[in-house]
C-alpha positions in Angstrom: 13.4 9.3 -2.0 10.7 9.9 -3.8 7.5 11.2 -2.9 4.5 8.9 -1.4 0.6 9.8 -2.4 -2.8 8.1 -2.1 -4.3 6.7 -5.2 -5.9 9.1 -7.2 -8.9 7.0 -7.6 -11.5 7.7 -4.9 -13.3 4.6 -5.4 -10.3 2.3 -4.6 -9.0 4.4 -2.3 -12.2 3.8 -0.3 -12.2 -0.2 -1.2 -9.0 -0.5 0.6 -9.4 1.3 3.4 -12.4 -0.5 4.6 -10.6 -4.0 4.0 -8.2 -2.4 6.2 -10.3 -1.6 8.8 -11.8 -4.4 8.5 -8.5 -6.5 8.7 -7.3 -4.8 11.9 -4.9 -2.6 9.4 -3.3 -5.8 7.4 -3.3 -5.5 3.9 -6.8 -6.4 2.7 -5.4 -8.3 -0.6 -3.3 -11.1 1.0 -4.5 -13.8 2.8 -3.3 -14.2 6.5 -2.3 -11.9 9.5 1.5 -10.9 10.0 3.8 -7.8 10.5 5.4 -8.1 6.3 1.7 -7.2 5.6 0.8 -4.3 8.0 0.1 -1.2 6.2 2.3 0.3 4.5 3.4 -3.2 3.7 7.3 -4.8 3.9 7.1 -4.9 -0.2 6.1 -1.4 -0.3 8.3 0.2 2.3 11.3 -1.8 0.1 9.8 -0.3 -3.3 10.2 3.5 -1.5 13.7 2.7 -0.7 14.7 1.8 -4.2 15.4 5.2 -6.0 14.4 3.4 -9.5 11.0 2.3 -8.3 7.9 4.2 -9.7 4.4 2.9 -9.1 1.9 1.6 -7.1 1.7 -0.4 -3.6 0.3 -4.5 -3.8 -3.2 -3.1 -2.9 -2.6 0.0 -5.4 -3.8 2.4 -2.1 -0.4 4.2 -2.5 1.3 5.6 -5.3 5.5 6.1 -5.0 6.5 8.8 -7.8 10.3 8.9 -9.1 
């Protein structure tokens, strides 16, 4: 597995966080409430599984490297 890291980019970084916060820690970029779109999301959690997947979460707040 590879290894998980916030996005270098203070600025979004900081974005996200306070829609999370602000969300009651559901993703701040999808509309509605449920459990696929808790931080760290379904999608995401999925993408860190898959050996081949390199990039960034829906939200871009984390970063999955190879």
């Amino acid at each position: 597995m590879g290894k998980v890291r916030l996005n270098e980019d203070a600025e979004i970084v900081a974005t996200v966080k306070k829609g999370l916060e602000e969300k009651g820690g559901y993703c701040p970029c999808r509309v509605g409430k449920s459990e696929d779109i808790k931080c760290i999301c379904k999608e995401f959690k999925e993408q860190i599984a898959d050996p081949e997947f390199e990039g960034y979460c829906h939200c871009m707040l984390y970063y999955k490297e190879k």
